[in-house]
N, C-alpha and C positions, 0 to 999 in steps of 0.2 A: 543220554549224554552224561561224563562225568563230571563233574567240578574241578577245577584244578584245585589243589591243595596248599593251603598256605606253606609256603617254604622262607624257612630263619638261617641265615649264618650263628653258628656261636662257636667259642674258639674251646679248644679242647680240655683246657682249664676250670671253664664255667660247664660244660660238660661232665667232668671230673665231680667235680660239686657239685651241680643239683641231676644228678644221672638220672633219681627215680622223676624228679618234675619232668625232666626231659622223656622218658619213656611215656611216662603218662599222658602225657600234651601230643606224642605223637599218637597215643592208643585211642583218646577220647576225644581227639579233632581232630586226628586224618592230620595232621601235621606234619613236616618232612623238617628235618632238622640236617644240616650239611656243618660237620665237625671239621675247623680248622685248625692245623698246628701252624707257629710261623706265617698266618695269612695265607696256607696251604690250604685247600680242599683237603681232606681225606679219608673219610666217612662219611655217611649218611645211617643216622636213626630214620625209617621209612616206617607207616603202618601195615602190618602182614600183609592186609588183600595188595596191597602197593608192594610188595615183596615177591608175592605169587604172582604178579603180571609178568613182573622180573624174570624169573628162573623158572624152566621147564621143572614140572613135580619129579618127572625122571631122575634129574639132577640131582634128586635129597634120597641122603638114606630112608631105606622105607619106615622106620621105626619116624626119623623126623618128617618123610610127607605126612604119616598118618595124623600127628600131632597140627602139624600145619592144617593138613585137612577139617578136621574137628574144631580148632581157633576160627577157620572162614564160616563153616557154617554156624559158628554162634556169634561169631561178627556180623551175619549176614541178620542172624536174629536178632542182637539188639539194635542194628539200625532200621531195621523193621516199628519193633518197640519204640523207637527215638523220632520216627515220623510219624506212629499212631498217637502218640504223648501229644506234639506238639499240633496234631489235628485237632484231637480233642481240647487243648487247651486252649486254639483261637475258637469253638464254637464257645466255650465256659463263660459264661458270664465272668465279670471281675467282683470278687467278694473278697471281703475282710478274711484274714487266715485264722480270729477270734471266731468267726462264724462258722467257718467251714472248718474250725477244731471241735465245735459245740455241734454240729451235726456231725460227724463222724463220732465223736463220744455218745451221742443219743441213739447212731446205727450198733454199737456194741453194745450198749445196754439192753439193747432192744431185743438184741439175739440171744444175747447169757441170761433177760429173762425168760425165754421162749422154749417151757419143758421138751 
């Protein structure tokens, strides 16, 4: 089952200004952004795999499915990545970030001694 995705109004203007915030927000939270002119709907910034549900692949020149293609499967890896992270991080104990920098400085030492 999916999530629904957080969906924001902003008017075309604020769009206009902060475009790359706006693209980003939709790439690295799944975001849907609905772009108003005049309190008009008339875009949506959506994230790809939310694009590719959209529109049959047939539909895209092949040059842009293949490109589309290639984006989901490494979309599909770093949300992979992004739930193995945050696995790992609820088993982690909680440590000082002084401590856990002085143990990763004693792991590279440890190697660049090691003929």
């Amino acid at each position: 089952m999916q999530n629904k995705p957080t969906v924001r109004l902003i008017t075309a203007t604020e769009a206009k200004n902060r475009f790359g915030e706006m693209i980003q927000s939709a790439y690295l939270r799944d975001e849907h952004l609905i772009v108003q002119r005049a309190g008009i709907p008339v875009v949506a910034i959506v994230p790809m795999q939310d694009y590719e549900r959209l529109i049959a692949g047939d539909m895209l020149p092949t040059s842009v499915a293949q490109t589309v293609e290639h984006s989901a499967k490494a979309a599909t890896t770093r949300a992979r990545l992004r739930a193995f992270l945050a696995e790992v991080d609820q088993q982690m104990p909680d440590r000082p970030e002084a401590e856990v920098d002085q143990d990763i400085q004693e792991a590279i030492n440890s190697v660049r001694s090691t003929p």
